[in-house]
PDB file as gemmi writes it, atoms N, CA and C in Angstrom:
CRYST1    1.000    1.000    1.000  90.00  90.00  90.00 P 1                      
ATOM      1  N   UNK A   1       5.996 -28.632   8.199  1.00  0.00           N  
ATOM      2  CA  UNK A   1       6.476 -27.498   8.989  1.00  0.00           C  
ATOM      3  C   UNK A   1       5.650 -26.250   8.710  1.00  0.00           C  
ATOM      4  N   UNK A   2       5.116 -25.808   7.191  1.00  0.00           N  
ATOM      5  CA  UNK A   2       4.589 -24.841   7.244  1.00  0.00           C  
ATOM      6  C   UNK A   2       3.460 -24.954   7.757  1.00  0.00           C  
ATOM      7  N   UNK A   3       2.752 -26.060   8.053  1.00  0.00           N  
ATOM      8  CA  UNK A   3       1.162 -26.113   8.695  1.00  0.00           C  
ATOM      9  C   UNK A   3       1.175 -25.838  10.065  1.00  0.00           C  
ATOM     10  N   UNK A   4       2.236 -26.325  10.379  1.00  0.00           N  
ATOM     11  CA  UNK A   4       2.352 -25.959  12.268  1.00  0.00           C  
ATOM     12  C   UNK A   4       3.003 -24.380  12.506  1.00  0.00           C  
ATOM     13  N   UNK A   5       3.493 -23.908  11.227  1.00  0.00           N  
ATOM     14  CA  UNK A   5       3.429 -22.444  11.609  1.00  0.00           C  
ATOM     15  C   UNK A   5       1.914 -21.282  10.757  1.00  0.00           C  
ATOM     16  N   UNK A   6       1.223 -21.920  10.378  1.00  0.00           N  
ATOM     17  CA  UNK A   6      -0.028 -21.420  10.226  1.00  0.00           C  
ATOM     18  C   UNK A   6      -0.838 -21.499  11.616  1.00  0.00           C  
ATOM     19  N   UNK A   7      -0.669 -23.139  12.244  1.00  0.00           N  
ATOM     20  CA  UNK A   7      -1.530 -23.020  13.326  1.00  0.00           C  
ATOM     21  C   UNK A   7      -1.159 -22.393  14.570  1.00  0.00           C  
ATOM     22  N   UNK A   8       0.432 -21.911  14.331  1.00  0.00           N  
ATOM     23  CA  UNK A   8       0.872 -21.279  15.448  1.00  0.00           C  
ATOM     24  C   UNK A   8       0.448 -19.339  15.255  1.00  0.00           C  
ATOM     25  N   UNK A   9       0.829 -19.091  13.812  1.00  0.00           N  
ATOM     26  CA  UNK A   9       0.334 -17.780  14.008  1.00  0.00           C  
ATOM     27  C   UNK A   9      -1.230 -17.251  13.881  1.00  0.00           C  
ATOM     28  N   UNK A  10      -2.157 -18.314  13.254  1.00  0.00           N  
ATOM     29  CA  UNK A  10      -3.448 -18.036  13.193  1.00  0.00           C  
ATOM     30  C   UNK A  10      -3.630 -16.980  12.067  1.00  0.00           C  
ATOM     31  N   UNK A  11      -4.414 -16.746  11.914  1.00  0.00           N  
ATOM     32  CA  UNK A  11      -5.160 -15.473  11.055  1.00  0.00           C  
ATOM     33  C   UNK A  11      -3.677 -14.464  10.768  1.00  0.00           C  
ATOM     34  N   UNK A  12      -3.824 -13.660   9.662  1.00  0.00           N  
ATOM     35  CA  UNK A  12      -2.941 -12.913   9.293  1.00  0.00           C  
ATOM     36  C   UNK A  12      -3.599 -11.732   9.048  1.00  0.00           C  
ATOM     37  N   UNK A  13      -3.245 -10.457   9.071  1.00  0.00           N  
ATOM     38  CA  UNK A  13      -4.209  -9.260   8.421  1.00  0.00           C  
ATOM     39  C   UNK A  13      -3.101  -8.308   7.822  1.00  0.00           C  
ATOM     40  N   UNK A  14      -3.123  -7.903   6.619  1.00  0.00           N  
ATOM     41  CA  UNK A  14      -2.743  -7.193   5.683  1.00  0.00           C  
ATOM     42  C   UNK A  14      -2.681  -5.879   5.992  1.00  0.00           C  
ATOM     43  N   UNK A  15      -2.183  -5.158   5.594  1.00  0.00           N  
ATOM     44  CA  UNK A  15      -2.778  -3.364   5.381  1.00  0.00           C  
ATOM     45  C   UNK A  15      -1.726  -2.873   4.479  1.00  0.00           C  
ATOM     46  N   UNK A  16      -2.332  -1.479   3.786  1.00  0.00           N  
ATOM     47  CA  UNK A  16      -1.586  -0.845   3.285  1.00  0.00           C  
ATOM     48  C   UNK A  16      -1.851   0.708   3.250  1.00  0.00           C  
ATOM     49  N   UNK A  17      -0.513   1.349   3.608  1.00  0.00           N  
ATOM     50  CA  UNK A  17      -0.290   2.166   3.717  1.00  0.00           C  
ATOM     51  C   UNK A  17      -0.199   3.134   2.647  1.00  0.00           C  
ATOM     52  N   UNK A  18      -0.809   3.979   2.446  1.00  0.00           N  
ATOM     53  CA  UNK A  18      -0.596   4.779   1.159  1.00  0.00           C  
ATOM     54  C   UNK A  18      -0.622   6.111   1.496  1.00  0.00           C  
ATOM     55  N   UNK A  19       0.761   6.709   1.921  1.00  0.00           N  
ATOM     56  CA  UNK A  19       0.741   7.988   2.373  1.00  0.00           C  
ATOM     57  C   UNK A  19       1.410   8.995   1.172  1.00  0.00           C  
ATOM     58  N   UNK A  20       1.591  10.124   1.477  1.00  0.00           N  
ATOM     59  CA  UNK A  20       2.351  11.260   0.250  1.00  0.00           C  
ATOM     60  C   UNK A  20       3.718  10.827  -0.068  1.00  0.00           C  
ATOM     61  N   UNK A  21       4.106  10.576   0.887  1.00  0.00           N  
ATOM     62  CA  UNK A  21       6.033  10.247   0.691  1.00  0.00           C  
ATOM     63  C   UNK A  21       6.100   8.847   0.135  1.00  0.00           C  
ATOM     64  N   UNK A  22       5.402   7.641   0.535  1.00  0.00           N  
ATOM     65  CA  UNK A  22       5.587   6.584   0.667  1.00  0.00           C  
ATOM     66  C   UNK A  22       4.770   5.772   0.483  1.00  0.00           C  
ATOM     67  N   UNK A  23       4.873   4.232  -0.043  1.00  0.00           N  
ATOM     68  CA  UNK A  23       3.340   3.416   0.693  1.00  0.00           C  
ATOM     69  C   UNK A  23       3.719   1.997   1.043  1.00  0.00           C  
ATOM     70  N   UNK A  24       3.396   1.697   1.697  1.00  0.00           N  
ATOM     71  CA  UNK A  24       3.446   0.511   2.195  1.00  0.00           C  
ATOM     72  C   UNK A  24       2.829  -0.620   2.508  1.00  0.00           C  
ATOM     73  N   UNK A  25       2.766  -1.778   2.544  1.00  0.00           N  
ATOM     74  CA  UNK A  25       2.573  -3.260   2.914  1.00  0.00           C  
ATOM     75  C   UNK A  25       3.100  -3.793   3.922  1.00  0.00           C  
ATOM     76  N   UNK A  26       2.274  -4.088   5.159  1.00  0.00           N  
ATOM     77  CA  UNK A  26       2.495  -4.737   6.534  1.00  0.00           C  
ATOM     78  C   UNK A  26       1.339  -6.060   6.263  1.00  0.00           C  
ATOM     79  N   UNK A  27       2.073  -7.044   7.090  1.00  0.00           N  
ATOM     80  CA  UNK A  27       1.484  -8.118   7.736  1.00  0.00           C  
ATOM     81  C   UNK A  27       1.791  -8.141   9.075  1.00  0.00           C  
ATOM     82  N   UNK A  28       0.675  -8.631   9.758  1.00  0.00           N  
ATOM     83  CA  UNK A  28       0.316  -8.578  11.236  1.00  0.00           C  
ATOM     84  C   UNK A  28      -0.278  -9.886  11.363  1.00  0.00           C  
ATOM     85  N   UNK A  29       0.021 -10.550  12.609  1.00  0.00           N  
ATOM     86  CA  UNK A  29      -0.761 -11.506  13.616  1.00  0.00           C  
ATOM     87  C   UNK A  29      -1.786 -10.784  13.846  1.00  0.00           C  
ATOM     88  N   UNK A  30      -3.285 -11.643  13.465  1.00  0.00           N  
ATOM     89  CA  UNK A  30      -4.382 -10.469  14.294  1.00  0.00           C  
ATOM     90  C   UNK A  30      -4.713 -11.476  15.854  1.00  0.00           C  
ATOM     91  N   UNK A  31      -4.334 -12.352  16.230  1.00  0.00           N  
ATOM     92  CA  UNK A  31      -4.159 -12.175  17.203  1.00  0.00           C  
ATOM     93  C   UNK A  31      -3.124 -11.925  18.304  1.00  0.00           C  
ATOM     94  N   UNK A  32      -2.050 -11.094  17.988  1.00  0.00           N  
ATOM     95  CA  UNK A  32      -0.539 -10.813  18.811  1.00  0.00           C  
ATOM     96  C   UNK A  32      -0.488  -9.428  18.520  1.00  0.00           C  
ATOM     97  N   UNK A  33      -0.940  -8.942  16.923  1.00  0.00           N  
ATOM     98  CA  UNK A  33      -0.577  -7.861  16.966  1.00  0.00           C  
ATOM     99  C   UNK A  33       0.715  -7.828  16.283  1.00  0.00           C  
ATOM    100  N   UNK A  34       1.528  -8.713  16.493  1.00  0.00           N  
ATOM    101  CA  UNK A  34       3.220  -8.928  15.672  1.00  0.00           C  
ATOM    102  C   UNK A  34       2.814  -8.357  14.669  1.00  0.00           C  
ATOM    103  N   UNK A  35       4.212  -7.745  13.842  1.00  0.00           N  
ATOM    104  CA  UNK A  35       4.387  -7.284  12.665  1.00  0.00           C  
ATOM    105  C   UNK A  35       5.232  -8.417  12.303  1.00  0.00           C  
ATOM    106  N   UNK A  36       4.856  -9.179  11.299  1.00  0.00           N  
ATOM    107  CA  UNK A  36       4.928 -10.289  10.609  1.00  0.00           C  
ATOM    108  C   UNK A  36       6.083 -10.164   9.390  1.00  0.00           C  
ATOM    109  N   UNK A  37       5.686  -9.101   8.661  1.00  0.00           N  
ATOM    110  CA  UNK A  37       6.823  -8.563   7.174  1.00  0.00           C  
ATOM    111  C   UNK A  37       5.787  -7.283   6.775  1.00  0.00           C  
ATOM    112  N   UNK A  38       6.742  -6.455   6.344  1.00  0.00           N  
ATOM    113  CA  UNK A  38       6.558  -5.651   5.506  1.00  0.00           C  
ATOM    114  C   UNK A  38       7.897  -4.944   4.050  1.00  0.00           C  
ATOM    115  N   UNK A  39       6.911  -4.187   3.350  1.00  0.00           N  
ATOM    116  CA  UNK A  39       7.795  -3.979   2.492  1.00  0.00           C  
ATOM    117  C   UNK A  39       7.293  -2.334   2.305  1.00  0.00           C  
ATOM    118  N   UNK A  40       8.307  -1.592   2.113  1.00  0.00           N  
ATOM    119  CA  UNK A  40       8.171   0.142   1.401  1.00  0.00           C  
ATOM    120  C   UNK A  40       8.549   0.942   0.319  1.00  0.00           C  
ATOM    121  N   UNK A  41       7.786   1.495  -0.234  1.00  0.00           N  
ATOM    122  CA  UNK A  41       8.788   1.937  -1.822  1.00  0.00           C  
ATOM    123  C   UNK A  41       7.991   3.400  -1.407  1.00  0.00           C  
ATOM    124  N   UNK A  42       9.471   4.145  -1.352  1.00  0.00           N  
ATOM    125  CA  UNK A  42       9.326   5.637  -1.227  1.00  0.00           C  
ATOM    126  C   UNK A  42       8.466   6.526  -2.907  1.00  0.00           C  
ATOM    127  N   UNK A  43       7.857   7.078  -2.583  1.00  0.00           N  
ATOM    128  CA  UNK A  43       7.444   7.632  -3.832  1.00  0.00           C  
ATOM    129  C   UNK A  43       8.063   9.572  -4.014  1.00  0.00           C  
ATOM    130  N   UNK A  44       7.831   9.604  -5.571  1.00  0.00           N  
ATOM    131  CA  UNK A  44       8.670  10.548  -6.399  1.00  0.00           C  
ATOM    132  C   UNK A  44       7.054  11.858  -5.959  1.00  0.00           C  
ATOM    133  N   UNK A  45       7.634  13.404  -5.470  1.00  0.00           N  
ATOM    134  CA  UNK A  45       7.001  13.812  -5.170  1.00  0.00           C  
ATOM    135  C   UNK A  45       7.452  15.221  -6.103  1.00  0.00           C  
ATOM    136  N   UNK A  46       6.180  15.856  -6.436  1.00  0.00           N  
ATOM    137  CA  UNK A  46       6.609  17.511  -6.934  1.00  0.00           C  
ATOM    138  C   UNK A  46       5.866  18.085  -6.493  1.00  0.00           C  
ATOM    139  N   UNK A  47       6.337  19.731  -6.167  1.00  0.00           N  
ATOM    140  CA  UNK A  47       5.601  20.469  -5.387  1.00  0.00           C  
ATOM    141  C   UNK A  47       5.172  21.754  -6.095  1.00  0.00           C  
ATOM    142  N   UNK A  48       4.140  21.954  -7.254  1.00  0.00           N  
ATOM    143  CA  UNK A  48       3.831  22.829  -8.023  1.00  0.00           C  
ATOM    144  C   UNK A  48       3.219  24.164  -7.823  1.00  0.00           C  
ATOM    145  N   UNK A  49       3.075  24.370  -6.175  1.00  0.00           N  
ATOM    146  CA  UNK A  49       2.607  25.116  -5.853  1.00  0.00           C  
ATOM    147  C   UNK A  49       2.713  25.135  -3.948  1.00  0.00           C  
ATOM    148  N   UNK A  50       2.720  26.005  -2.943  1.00  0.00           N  
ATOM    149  CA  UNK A  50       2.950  26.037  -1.762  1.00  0.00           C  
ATOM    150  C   UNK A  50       1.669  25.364  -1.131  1.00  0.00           C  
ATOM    151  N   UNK A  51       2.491  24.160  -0.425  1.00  0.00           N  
ATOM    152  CA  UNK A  51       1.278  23.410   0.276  1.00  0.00           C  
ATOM    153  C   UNK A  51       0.519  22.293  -0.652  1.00  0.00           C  
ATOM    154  N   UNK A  52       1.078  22.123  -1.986  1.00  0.00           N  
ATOM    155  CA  UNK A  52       0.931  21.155  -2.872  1.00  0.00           C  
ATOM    156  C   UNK A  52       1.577  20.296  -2.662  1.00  0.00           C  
ATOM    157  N   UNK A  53       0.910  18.928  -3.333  1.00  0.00           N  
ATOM    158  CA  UNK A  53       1.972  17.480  -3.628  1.00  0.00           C  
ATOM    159  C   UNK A  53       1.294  17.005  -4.640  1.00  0.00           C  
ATOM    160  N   UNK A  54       2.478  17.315  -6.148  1.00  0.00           N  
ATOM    161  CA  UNK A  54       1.773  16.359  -7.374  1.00  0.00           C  
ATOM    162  C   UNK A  54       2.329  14.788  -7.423  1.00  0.00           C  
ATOM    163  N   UNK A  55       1.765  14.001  -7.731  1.00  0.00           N  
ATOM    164  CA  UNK A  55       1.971  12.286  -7.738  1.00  0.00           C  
ATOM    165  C   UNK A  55       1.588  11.607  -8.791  1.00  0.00           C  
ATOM    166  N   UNK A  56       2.229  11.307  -9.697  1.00  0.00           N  
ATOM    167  CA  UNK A  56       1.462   9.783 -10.725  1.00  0.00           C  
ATOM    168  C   UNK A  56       0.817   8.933 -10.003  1.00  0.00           C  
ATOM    169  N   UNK A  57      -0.627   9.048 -10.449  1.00  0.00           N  
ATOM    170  CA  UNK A  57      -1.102   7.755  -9.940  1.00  0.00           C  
ATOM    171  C   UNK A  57      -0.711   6.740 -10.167  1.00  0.00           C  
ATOM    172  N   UNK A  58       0.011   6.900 -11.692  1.00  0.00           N  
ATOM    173  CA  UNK A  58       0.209   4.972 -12.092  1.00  0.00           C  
ATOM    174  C   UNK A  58       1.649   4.489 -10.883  1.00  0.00           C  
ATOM    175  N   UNK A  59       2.524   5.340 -10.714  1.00  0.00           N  
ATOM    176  CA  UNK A  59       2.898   5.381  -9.803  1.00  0.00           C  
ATOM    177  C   UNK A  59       2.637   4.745  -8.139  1.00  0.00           C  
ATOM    178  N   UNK A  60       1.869   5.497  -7.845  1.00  0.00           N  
ATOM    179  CA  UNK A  60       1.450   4.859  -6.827  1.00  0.00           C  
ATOM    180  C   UNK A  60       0.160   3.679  -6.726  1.00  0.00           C  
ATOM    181  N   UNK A  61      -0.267   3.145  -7.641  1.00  0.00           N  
ATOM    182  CA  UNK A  61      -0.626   1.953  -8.115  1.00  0.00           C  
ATOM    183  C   UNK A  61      -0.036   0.882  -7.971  1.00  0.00           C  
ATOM    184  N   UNK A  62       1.378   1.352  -9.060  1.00  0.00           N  
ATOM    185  CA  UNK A  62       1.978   0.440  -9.119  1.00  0.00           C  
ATOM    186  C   UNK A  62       2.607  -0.125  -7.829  1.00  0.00           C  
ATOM    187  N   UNK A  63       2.867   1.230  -6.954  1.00  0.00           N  
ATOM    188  CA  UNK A  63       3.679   1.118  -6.261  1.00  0.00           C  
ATOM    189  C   UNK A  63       2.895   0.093  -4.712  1.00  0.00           C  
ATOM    190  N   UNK A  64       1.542   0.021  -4.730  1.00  0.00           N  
ATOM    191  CA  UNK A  64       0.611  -0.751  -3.913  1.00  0.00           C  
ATOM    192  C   UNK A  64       1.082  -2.192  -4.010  1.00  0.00           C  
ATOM    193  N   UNK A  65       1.065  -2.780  -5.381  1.00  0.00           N  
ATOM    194  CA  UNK A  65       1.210  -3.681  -6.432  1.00  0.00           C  
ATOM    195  C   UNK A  65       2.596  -3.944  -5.316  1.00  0.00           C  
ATOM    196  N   UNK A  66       3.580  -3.485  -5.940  1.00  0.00           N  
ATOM    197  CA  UNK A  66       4.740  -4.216  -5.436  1.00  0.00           C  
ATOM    198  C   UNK A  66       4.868  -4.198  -4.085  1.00  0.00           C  
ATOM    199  N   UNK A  67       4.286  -3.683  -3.407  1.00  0.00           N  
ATOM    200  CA  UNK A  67       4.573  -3.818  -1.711  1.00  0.00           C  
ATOM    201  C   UNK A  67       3.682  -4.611  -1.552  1.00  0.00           C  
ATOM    202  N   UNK A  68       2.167  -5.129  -1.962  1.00  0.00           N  
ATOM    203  CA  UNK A  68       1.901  -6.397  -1.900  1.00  0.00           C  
ATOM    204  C   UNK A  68       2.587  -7.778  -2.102  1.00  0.00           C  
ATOM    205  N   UNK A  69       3.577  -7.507  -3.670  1.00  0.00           N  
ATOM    206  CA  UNK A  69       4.171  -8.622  -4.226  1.00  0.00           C  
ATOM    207  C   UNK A  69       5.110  -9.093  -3.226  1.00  0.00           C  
ATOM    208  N   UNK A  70       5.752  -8.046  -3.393  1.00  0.00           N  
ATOM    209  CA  UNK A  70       6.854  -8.329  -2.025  1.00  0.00           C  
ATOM    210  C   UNK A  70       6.878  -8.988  -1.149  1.00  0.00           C  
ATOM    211  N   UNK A  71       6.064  -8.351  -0.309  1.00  0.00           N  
ATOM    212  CA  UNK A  71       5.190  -9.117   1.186  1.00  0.00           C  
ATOM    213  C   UNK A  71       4.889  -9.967   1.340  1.00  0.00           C  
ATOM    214  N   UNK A  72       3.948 -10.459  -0.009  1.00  0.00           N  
ATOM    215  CA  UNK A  72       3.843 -12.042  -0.091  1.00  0.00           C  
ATOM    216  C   UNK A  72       4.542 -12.656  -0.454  1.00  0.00           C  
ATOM    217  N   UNK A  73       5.353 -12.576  -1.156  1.00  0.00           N  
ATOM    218  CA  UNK A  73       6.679 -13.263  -1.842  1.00  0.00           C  
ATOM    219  C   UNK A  73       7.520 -13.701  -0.451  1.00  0.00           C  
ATOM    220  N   UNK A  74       8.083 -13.032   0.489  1.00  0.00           N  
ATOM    221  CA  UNK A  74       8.511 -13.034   2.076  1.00  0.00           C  
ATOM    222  C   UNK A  74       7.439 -14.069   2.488  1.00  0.00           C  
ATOM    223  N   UNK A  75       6.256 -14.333   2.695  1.00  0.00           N  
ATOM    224  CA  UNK A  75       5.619 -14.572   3.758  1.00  0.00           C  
ATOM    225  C   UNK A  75       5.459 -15.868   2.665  1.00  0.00           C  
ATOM    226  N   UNK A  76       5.409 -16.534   1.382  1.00  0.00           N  
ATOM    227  CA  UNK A  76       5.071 -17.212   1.204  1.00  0.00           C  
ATOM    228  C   UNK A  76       6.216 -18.517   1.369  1.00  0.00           C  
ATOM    229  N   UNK A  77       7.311 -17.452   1.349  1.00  0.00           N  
ATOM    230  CA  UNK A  77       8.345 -19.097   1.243  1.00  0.00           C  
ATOM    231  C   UNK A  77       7.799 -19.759   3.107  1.00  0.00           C  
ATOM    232  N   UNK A  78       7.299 -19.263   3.784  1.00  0.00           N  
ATOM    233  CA  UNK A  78       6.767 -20.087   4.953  1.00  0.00           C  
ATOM    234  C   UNK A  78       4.970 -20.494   4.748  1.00  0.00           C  
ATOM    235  N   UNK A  79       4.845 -20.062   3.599  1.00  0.00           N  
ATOM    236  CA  UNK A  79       3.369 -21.153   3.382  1.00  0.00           C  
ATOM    237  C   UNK A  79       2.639 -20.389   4.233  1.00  0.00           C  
ATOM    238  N   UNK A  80       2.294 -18.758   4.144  1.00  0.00           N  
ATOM    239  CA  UNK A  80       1.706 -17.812   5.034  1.00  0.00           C  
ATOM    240  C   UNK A  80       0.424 -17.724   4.344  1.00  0.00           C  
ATOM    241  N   UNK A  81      -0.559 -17.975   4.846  1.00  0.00           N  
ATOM    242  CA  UNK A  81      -2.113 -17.429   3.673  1.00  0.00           C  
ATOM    243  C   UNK A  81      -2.249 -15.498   4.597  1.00  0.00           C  
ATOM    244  N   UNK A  82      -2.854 -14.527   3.860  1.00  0.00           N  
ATOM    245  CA  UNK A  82      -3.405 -13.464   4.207  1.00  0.00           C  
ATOM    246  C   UNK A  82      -4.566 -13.788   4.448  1.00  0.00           C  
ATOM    247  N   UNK A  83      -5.588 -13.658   5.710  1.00  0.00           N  
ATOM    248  CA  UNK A  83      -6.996 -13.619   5.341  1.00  0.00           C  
ATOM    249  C   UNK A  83      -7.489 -11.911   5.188  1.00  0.00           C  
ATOM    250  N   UNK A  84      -6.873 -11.024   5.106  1.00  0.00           N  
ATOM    251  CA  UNK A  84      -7.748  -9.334   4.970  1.00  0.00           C  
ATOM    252  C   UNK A  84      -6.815  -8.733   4.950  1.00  0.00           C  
ATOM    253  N   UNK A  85      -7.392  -7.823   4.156  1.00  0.00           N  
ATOM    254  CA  UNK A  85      -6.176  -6.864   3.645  1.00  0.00           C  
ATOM    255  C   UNK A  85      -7.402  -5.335   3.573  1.00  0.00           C  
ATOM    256  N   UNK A  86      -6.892  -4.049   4.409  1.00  0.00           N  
ATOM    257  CA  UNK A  86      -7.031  -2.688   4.622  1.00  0.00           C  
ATOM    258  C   UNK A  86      -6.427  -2.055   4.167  1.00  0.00           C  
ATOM    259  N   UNK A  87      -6.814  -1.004   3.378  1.00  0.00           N  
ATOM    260  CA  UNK A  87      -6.553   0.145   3.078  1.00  0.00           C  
ATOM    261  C   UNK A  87      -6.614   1.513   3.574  1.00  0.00           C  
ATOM    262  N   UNK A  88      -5.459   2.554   3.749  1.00  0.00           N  
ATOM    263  CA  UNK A  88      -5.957   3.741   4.429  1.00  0.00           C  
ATOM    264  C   UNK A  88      -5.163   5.084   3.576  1.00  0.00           C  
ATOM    265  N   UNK A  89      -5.709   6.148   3.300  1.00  0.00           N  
ATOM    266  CA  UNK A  89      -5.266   7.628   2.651  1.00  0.00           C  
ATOM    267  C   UNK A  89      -5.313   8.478   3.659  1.00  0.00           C  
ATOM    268  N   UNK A  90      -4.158   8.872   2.898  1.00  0.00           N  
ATOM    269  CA  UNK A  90      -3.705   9.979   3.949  1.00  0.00           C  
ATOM    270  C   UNK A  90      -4.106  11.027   4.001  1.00  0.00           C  
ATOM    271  N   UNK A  91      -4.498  11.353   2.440  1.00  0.00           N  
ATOM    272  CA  UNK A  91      -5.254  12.966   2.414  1.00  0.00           C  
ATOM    273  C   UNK A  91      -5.804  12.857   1.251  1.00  0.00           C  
ATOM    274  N   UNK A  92      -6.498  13.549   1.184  1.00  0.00           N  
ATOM    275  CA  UNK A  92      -7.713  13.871  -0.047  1.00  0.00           C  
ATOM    276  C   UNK A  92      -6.984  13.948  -1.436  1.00  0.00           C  
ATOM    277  N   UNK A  93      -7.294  13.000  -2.266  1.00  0.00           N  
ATOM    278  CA  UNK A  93      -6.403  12.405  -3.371  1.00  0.00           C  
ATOM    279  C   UNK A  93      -7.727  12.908  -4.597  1.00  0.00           C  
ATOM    280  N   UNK A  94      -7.149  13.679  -5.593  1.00  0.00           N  
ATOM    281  CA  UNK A  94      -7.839  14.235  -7.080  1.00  0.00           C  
ATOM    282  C   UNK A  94      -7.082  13.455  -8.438  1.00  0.00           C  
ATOM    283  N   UNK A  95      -7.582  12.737  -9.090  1.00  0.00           N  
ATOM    284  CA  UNK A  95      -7.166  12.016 -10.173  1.00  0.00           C  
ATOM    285  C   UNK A  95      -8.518  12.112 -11.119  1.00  0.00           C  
ATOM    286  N   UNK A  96      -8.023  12.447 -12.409  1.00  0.00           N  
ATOM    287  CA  UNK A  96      -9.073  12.626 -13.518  1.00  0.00           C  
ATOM    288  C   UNK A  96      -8.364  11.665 -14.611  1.00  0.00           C  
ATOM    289  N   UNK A  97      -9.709  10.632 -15.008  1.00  0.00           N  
ATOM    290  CA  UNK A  97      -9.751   9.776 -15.694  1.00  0.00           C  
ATOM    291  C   UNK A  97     -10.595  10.070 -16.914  1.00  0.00           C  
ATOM    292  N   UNK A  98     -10.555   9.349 -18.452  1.00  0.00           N  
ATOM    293  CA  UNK A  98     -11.142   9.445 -19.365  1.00  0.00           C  
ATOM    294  C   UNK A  98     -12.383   8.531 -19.145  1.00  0.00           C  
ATOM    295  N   UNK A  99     -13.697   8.915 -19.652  1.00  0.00           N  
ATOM    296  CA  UNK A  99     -14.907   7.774 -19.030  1.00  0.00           C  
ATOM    297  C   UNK A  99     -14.397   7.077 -19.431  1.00  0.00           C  
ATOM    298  N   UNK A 100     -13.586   5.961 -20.069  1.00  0.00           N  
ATOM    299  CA  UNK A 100     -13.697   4.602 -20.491  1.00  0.00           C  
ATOM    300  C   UNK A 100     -12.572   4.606 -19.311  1.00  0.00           C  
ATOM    301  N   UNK A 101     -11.906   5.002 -18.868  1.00  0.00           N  
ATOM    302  CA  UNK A 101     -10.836   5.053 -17.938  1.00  0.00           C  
ATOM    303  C   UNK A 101      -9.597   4.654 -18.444  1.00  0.00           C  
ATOM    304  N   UNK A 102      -9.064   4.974 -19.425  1.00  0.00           N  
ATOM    305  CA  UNK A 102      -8.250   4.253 -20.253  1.00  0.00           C  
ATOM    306  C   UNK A 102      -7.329   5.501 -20.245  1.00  0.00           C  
ATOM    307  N   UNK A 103      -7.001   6.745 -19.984  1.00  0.00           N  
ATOM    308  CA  UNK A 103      -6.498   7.401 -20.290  1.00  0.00           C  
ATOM    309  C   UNK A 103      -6.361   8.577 -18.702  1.00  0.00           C  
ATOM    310  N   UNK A 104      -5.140   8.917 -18.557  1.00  0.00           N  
ATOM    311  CA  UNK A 104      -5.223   9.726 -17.145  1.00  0.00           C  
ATOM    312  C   UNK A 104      -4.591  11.022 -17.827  1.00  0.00           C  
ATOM    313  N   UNK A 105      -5.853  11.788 -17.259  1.00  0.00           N  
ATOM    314  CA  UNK A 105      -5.465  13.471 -17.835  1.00  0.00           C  
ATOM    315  C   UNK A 105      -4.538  13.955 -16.516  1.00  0.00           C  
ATOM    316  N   UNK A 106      -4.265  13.960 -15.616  1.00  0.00           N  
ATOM    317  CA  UNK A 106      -3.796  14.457 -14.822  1.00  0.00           C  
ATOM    318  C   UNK A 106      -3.150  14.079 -13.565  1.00  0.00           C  
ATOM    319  N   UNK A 107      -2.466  14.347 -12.931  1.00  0.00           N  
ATOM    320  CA  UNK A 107      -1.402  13.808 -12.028  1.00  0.00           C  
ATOM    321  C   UNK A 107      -2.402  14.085 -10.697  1.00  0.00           C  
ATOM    322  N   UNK A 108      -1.982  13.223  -9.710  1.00  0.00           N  
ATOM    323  CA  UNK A 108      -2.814  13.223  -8.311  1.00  0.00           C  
ATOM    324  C   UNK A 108      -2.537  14.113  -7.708  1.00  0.00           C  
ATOM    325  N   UNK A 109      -3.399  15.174  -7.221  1.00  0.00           N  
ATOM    326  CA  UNK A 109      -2.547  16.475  -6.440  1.00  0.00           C  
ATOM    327  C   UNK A 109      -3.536  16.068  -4.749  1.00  0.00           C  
ATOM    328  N   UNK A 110      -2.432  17.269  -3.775  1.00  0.00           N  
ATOM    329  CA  UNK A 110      -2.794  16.719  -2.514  1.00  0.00           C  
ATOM    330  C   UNK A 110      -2.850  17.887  -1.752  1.00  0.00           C  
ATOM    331  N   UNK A 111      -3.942  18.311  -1.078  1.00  0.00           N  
ATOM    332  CA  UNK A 111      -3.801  20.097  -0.501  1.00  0.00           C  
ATOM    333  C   UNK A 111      -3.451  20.034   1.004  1.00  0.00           C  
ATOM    334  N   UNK A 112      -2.821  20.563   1.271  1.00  0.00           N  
ATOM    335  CA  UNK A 112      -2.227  20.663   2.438  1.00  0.00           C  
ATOM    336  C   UNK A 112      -3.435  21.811   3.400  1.00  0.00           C  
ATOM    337  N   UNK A 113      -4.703  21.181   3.595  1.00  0.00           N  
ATOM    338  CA  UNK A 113      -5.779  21.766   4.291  1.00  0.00           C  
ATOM    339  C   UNK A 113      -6.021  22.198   5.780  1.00  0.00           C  
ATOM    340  N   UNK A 114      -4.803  22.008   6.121  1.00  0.00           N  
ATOM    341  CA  UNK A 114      -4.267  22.352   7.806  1.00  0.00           C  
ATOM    342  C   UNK A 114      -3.981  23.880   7.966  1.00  0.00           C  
TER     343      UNK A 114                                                      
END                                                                             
């Protein structure tokens, strides 16, 4: 059963959403276009200044992480393969790392340049 619904939906395409409020994981038919499953985990926002948005990156890392897990976790009990997976930002994202990268000096800030 799951092979005849691979050959019925064809190709699958991924994306993820990674906006200020939120981020998300969609699956799509790339040939229908259907929205297949998705999953969303709202993210924790502070505003340290007017027209600011501070963010943990590990945060929203993590938070990529589980709206992938998710998604596939849904799509796998039907034996779904992903072939591509996209990424898109919403706005100009600042994160400072230690060179070995092992250490995050600072929280992701986001300027409201409009």
């Amino acid at each position: 059963m799951a092979a005849a619904n691979k050959a019925v939906l064809g190709p699958l395409v991924g994306a993820v959403d990674q906006g200020t409020s939120s981020t998300r994981f969609l699956v799509f038919n790339s040939k229908t276009a259907e929205l297949l499953s998705h999953h969303q985990v709202e993210l924790k926002q502070e505003f340290p200044k007017e027209g600011w948005v501070e963010q943990d990156p590990k945060e929203i890392l993590n938070s990529v992480y589980e709206c992938i897990e998710k998604t596939c976790e849904k799509l796998g009990q039907l034996n779904i393969d992903i072939s591509n997976i996209k990424g898109r930002v919403g706005c100009s994202v600042l994160a400072f790392w230690t060179y070995s990268g092992a250490i995050l000096f600072f929280s992701c800030h986001c300027e409201d340049d409009t």
